[in-house]
N, CA, C and O atoms as CSV, one atom per row, in Angstrom:
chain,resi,resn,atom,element,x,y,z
A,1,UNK,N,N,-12.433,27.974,37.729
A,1,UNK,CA,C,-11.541,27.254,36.851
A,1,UNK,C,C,-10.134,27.824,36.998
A,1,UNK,O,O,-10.141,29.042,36.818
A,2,UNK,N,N,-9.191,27.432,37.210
A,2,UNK,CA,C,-7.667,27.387,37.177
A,2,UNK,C,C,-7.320,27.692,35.729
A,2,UNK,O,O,-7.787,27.200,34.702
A,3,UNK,N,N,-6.334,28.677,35.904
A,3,UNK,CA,C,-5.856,28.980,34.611
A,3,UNK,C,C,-4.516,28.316,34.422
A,3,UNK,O,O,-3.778,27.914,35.322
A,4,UNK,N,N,-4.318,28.261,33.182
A,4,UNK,CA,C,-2.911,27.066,33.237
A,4,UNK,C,C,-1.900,26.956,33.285
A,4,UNK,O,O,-1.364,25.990,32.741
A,5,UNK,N,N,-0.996,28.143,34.135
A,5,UNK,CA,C,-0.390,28.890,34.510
A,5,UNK,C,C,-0.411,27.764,35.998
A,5,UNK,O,O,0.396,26.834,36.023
A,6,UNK,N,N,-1.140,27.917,36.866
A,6,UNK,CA,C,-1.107,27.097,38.065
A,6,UNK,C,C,-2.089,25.677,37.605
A,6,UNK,O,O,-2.291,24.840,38.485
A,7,UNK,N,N,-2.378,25.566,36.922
A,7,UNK,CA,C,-2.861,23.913,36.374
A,7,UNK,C,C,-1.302,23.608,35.635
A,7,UNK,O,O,-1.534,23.689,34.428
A,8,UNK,N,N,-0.071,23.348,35.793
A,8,UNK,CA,C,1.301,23.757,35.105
A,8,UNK,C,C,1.793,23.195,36.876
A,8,UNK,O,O,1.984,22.148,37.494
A,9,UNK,N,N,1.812,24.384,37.053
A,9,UNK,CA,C,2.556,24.702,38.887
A,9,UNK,C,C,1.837,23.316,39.857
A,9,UNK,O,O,2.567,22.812,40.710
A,10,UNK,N,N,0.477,22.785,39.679
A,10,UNK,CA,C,0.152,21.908,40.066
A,10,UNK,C,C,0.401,20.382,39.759
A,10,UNK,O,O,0.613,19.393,40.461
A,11,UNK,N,N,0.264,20.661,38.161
A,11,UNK,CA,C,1.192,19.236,37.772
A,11,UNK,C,C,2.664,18.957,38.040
A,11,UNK,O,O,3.003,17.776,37.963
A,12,UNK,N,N,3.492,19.768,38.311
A,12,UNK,CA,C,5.150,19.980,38.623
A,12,UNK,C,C,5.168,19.483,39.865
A,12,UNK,O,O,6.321,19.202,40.193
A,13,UNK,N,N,4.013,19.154,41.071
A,13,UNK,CA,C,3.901,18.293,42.424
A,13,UNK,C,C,3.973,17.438,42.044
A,13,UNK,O,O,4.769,16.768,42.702
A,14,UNK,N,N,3.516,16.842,41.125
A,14,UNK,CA,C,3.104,15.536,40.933
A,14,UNK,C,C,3.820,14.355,40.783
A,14,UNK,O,O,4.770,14.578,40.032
A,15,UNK,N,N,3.801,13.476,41.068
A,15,UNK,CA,C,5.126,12.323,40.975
A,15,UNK,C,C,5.428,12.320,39.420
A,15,UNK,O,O,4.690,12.977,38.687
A,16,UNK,N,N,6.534,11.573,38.870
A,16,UNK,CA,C,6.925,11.216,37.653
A,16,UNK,C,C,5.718,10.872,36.403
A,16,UNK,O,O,5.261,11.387,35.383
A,17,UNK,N,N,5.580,9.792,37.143
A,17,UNK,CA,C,4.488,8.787,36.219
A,17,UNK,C,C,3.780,9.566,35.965
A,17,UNK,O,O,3.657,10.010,34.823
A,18,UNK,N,N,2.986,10.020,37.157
A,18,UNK,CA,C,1.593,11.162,36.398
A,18,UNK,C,C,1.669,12.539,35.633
A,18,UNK,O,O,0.803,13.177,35.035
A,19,UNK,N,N,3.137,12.796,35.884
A,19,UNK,CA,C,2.898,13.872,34.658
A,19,UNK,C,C,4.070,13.393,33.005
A,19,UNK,O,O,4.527,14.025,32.052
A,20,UNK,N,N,4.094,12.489,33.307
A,20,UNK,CA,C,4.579,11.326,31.644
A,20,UNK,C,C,2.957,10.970,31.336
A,20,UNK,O,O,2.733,10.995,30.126
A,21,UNK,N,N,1.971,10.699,32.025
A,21,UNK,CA,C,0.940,10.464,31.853
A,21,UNK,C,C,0.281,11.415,30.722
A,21,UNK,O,O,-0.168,11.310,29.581
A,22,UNK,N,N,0.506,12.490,31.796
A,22,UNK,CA,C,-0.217,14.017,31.031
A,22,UNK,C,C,-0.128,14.177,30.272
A,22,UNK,O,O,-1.036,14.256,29.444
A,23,UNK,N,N,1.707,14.406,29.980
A,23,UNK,CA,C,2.028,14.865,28.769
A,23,UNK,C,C,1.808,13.566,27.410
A,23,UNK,O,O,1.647,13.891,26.233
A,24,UNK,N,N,1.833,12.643,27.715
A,24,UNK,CA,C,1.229,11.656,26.466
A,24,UNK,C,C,0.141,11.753,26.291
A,24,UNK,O,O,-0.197,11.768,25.107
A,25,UNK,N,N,-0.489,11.819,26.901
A,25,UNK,CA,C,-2.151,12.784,26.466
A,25,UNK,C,C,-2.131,13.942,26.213
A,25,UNK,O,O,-2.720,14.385,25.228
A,26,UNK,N,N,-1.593,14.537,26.870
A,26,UNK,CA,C,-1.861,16.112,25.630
A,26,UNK,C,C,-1.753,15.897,24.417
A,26,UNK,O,O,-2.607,16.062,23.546
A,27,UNK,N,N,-0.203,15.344,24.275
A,27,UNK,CA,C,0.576,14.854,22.835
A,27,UNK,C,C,-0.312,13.943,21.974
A,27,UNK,O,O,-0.028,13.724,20.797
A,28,UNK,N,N,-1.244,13.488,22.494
A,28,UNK,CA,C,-1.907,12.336,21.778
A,28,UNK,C,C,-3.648,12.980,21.222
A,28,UNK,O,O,-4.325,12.717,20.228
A,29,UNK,N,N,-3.830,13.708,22.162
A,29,UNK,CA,C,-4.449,14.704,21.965
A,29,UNK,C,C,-4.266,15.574,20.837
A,29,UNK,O,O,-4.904,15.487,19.788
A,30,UNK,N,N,-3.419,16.372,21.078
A,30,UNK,CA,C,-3.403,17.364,19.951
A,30,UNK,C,C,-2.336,17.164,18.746
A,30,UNK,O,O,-1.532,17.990,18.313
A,31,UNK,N,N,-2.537,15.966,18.373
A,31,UNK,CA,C,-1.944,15.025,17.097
A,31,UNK,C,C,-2.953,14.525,16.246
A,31,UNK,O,O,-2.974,14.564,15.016
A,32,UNK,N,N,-4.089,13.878,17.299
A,32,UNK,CA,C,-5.246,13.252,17.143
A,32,UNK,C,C,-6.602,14.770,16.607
A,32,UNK,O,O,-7.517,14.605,15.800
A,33,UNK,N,N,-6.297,16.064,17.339
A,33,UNK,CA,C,-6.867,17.766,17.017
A,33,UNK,C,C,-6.619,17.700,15.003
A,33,UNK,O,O,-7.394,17.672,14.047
A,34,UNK,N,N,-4.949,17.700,15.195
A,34,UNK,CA,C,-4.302,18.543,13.723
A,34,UNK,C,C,-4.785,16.609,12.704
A,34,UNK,O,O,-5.280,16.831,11.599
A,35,UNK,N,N,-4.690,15.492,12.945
A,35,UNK,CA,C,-5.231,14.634,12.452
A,35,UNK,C,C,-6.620,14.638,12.063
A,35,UNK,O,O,-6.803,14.367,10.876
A,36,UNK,N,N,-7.455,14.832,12.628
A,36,UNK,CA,C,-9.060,15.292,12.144
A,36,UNK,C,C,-9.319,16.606,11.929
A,36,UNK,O,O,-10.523,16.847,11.836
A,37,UNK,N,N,-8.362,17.833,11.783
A,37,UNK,CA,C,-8.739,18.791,11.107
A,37,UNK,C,C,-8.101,18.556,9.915
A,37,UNK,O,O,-8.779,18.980,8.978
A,38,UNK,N,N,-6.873,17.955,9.511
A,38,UNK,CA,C,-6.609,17.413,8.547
A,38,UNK,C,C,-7.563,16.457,7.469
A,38,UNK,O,O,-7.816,16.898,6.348
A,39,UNK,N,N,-7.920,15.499,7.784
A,39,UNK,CA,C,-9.164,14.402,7.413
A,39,UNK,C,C,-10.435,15.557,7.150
A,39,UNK,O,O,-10.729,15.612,5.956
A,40,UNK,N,N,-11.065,16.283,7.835
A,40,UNK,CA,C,-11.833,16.873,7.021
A,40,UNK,C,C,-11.772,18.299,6.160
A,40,UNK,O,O,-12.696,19.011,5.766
A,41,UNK,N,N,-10.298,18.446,6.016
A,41,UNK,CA,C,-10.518,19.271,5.276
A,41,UNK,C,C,-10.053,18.470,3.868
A,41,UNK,O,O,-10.554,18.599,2.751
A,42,UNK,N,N,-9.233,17.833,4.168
A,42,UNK,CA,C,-9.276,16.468,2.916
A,42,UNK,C,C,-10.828,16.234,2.624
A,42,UNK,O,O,-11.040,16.450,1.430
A,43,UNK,N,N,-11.626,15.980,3.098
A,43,UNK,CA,C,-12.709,15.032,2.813
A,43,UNK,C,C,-13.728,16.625,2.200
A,43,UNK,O,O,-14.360,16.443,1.160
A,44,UNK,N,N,-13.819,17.931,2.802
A,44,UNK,CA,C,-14.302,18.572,2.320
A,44,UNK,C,C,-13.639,19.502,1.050
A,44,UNK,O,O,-14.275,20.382,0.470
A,45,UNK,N,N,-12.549,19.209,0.810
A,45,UNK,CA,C,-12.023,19.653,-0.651
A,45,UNK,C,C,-12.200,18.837,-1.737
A,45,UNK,O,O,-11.957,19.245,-2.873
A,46,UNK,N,N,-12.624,17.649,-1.500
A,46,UNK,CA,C,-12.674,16.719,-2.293
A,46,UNK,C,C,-11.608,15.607,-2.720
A,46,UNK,O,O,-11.783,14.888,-3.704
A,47,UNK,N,N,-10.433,15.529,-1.847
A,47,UNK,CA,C,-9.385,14.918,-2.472
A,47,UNK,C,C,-9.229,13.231,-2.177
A,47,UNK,O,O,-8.229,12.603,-2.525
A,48,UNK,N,N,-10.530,12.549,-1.395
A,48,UNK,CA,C,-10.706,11.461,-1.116
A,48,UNK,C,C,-12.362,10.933,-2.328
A,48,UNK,O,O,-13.111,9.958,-2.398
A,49,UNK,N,N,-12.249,11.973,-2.895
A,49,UNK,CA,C,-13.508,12.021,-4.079
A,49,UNK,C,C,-13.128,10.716,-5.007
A,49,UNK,O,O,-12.026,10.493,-5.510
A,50,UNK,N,N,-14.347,9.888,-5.112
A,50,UNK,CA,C,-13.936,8.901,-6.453
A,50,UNK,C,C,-14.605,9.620,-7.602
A,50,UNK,O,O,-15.830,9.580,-7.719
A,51,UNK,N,N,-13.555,10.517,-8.766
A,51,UNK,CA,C,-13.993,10.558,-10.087
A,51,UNK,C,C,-14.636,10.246,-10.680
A,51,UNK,O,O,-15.626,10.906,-10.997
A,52,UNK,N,N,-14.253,8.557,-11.302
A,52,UNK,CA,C,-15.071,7.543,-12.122
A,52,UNK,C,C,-15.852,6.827,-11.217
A,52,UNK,O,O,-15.773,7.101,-10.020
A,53,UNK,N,N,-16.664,5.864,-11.655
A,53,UNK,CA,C,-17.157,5.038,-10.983
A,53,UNK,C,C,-16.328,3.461,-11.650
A,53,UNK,O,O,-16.607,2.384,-11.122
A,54,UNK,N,N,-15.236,3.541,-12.934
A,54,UNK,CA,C,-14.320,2.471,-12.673
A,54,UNK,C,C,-12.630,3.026,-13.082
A,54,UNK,O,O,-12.271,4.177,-13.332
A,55,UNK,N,N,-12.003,2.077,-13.052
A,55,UNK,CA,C,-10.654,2.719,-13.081
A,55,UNK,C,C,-10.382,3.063,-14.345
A,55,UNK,O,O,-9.382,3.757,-14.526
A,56,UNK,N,N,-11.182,2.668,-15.473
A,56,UNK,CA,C,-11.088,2.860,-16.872
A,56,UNK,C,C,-11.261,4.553,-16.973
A,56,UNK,O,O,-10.540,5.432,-17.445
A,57,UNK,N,N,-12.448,4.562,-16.358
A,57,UNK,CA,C,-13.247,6.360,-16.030
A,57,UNK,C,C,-12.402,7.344,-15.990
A,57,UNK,O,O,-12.063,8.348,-16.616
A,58,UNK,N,N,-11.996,6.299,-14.375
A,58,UNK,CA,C,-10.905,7.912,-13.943
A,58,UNK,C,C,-9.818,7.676,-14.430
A,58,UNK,O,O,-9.266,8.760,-14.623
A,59,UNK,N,N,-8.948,6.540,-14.861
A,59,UNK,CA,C,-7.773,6.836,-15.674
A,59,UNK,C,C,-8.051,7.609,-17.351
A,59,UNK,O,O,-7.212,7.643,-18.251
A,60,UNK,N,N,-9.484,8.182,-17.407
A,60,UNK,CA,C,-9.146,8.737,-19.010
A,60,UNK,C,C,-9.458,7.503,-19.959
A,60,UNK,O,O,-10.081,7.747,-20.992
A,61,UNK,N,N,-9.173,6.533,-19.759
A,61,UNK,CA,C,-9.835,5.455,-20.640
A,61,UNK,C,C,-10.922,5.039,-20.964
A,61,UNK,O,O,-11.903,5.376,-20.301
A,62,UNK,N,N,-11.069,4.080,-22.218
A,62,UNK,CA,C,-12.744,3.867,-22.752
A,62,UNK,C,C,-13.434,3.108,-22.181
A,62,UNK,O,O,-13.081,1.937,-22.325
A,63,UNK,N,N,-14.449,3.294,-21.464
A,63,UNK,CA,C,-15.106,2.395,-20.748
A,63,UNK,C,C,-15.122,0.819,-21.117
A,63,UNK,O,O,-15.091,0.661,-22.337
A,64,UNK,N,N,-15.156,-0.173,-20.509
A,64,UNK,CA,C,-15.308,-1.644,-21.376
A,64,UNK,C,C,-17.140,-1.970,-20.735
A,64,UNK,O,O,-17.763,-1.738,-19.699
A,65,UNK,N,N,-17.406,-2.586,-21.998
A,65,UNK,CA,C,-18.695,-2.724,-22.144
A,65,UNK,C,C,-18.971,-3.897,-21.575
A,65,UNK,O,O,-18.392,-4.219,-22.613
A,66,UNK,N,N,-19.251,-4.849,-21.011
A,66,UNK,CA,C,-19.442,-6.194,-20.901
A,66,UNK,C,C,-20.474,-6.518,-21.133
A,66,UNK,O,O,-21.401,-5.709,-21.121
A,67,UNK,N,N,-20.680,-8.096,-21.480
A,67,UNK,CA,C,-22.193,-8.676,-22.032
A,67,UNK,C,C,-22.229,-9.624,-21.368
A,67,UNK,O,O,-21.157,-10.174,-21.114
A,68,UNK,N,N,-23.306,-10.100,-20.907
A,68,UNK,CA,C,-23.372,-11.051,-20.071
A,68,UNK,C,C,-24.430,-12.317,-21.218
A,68,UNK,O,O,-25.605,-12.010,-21.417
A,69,UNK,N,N,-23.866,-13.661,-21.873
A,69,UNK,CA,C,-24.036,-14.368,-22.776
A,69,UNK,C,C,-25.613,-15.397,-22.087
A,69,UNK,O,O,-25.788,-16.018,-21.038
A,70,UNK,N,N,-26.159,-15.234,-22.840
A,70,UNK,CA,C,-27.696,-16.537,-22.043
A,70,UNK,C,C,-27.195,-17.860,-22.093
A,70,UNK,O,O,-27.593,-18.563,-21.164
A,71,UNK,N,N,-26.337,-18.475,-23.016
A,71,UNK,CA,C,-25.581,-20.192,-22.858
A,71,UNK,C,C,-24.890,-19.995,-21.921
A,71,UNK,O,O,-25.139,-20.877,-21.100
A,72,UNK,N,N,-23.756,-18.985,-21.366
A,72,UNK,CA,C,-23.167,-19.052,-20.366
A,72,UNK,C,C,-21.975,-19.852,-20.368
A,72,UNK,O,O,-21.546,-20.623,-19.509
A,73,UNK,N,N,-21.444,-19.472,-21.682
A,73,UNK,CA,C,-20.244,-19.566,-22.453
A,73,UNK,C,C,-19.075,-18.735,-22.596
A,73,UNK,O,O,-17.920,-19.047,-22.885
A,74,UNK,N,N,-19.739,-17.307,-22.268
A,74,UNK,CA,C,-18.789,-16.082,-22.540
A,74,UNK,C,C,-17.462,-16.359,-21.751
A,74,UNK,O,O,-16.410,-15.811,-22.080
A,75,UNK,N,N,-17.564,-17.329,-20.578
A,75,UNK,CA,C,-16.176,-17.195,-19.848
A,75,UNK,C,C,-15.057,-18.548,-20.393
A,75,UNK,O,O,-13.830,-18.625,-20.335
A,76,UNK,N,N,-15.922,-19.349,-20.833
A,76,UNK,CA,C,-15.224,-20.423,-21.810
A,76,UNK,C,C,-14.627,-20.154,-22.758
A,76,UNK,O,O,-13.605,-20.788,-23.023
A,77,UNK,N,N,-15.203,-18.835,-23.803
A,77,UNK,CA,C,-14.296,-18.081,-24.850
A,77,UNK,C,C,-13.329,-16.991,-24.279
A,77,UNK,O,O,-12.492,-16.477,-25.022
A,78,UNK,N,N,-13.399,-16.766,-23.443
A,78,UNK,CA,C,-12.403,-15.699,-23.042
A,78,UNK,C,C,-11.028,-16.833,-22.447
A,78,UNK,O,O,-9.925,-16.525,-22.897
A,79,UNK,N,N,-11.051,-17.699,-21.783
A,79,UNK,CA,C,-10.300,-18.576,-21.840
A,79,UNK,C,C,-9.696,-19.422,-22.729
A,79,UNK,O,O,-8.512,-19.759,-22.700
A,80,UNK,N,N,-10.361,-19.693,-23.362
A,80,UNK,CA,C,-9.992,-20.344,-24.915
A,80,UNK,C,C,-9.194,-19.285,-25.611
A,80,UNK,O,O,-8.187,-19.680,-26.197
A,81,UNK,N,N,-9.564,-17.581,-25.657
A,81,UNK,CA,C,-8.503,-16.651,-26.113
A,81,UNK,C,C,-7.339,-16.675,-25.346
A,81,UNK,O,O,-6.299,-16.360,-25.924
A,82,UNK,N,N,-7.289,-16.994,-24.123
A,82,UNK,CA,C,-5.821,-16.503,-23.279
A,82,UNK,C,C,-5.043,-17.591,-23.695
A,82,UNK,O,O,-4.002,-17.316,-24.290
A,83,UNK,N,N,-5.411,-19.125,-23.453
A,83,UNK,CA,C,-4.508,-19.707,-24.418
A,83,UNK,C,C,-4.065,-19.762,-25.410
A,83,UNK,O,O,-3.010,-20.360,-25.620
A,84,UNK,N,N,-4.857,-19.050,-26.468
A,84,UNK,CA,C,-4.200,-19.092,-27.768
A,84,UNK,C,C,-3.170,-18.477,-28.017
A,84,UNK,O,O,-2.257,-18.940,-28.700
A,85,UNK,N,N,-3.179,-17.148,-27.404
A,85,UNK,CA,C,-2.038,-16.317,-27.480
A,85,UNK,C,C,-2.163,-15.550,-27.968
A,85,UNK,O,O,-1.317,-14.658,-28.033
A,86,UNK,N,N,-3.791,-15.514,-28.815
A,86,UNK,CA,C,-4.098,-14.493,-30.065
A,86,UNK,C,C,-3.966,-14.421,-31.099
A,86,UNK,O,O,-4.488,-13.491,-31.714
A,87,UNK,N,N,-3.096,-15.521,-31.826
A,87,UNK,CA,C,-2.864,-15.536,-32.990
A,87,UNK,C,C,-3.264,-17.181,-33.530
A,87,UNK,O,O,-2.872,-17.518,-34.647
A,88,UNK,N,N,-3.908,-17.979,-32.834
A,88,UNK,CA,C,-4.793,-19.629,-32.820
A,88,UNK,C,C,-3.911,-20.631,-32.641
A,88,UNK,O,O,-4.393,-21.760,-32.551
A,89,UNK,N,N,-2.208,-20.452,-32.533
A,89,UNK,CA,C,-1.421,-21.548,-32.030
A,89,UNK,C,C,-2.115,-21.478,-30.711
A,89,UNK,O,O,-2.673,-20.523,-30.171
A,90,UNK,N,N,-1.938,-22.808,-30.288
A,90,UNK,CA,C,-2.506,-23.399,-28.533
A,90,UNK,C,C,-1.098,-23.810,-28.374
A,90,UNK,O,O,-0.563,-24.613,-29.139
A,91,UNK,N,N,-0.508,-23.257,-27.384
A,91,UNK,CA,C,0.819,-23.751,-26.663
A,91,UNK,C,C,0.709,-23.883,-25.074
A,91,UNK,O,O,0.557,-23.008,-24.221
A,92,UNK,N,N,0.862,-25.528,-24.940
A,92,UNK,CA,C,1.113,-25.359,-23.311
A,92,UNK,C,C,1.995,-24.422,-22.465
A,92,UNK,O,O,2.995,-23.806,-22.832
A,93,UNK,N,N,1.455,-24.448,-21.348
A,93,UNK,CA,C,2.219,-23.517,-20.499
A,93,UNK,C,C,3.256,-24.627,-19.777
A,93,UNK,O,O,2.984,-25.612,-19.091
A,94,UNK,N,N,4.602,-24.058,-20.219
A,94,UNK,CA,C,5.536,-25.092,-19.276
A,94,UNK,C,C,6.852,-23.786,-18.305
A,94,UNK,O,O,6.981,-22.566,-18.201
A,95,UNK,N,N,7.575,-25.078,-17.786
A,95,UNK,CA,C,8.949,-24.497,-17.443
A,95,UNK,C,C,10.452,-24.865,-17.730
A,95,UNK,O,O,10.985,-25.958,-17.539
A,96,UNK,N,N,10.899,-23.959,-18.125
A,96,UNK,CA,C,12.207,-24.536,-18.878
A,96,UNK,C,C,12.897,-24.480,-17.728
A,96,UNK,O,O,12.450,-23.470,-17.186
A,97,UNK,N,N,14.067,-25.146,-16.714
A,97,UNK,CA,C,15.076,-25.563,-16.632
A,97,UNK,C,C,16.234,-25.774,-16.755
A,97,UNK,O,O,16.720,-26.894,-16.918
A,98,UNK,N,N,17.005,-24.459,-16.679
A,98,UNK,CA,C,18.614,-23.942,-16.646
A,98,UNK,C,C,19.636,-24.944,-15.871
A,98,UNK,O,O,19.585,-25.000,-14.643
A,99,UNK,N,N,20.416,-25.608,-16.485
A,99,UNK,CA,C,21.460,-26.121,-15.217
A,99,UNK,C,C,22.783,-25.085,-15.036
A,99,UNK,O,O,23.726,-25.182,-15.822
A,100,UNK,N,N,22.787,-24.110,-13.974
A,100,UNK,CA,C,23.803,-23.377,-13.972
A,100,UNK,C,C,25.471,-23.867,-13.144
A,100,UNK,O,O,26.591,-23.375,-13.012
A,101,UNK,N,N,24.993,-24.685,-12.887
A,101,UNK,CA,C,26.049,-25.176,-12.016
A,101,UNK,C,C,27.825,-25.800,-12.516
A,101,UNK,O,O,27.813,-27.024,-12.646
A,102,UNK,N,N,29.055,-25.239,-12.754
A,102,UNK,CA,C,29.644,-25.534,-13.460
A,102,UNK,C,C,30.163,-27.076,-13.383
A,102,UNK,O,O,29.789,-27.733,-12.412
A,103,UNK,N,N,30.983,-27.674,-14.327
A,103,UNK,CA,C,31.696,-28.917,-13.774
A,103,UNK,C,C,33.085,-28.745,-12.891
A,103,UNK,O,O,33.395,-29.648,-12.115
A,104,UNK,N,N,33.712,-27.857,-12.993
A,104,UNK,CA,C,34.805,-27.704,-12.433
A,104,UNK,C,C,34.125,-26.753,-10.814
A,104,UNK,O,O,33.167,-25.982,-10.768
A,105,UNK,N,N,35.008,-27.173,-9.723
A,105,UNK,CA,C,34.419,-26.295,-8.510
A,105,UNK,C,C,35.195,-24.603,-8.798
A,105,UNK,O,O,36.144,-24.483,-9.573
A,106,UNK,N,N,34.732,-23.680,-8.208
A,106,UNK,CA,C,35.217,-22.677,-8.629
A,106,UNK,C,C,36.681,-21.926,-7.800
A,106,UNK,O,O,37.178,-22.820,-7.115
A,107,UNK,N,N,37.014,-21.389,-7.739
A,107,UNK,CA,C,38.172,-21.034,-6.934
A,107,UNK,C,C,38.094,-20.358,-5.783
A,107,UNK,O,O,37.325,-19.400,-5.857
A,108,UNK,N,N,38.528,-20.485,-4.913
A,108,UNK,CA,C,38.294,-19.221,-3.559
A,108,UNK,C,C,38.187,-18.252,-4.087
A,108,UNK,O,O,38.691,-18.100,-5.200
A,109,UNK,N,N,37.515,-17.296,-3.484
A,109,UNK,CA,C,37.874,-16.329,-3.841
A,109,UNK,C,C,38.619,-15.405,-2.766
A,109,UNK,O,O,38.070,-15.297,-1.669
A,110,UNK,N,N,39.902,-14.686,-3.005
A,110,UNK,CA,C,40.709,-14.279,-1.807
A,110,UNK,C,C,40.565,-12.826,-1.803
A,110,UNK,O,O,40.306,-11.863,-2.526
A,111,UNK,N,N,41.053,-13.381,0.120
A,111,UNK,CA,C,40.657,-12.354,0.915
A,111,UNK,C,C,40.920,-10.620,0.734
A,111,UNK,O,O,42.067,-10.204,0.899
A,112,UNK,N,N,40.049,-9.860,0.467
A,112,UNK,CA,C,41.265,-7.986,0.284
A,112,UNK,C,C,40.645,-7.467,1.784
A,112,UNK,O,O,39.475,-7.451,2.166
A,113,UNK,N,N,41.631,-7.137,2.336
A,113,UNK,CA,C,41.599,-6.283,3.535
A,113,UNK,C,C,41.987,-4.509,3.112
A,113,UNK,O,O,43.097,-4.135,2.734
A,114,UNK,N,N,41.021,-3.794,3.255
A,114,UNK,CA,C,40.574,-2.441,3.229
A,114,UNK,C,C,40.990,-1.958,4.468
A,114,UNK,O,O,40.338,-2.092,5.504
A,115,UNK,N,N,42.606,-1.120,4.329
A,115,UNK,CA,C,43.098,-0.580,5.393
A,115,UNK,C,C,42.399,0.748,5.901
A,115,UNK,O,O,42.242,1.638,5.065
A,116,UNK,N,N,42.049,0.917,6.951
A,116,UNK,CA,C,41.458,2.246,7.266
A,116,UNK,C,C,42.235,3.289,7.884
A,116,UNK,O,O,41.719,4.378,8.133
């Protein structure tokens, strides 16, 4: 085996291309080394760990309970709440319509030249 000292001295013959070759593989190489010693030491410290099993969990919040209804209604009342608003007025959902546009056209606006 060649030590790399003359595995070095041997690539320096070499035309252009093949040692741009090399060196993007080494480089890709040992990016791809410090990238998966990275990833598992992430993965063995725990910092890709899921906490909760929901976001309620791991944010510290109270779990929500859900019930699942036998008429198969429960999603008809939860809709019937979002329209109300919560307080039992039912108000359509619309869009109001600004006219911003003035009657008069507006004035140039003139030119400032910033001497340098």
């Amino acid at each position: 085996m060649k030590s790399v000292f003359k595995h070095v001295e041997h690539l320096k013959r070499k035309p252009h291309h093949i040692r741009k070759r090399v060196a993007f593989a080494t480089a890709a190489g040992i990016a791809g080394f410090v990238a998966l010693v990275w990833f598992a030491g992430s993965l063995g410290s725990g910092t890709f760990a899921i906490q909760g099993s929901t976001f309620a969990e791991s944010t510290g919040q109270q779990p929500v309970i859900t019930t699942n209804a036998a008429d198969g209604t429960s999603g008809l009342a939860g809709a019937a709440a979002a329209l109300s608003g919560g307080n039992g007025n039912v108000s359509a959902a619309h869009i109001e319509i600004v006219d911003v546009a003035s009657a008069t056209p507006a004035k140039p606006a003139e030119q400032t030249i910033i001497p340098f």
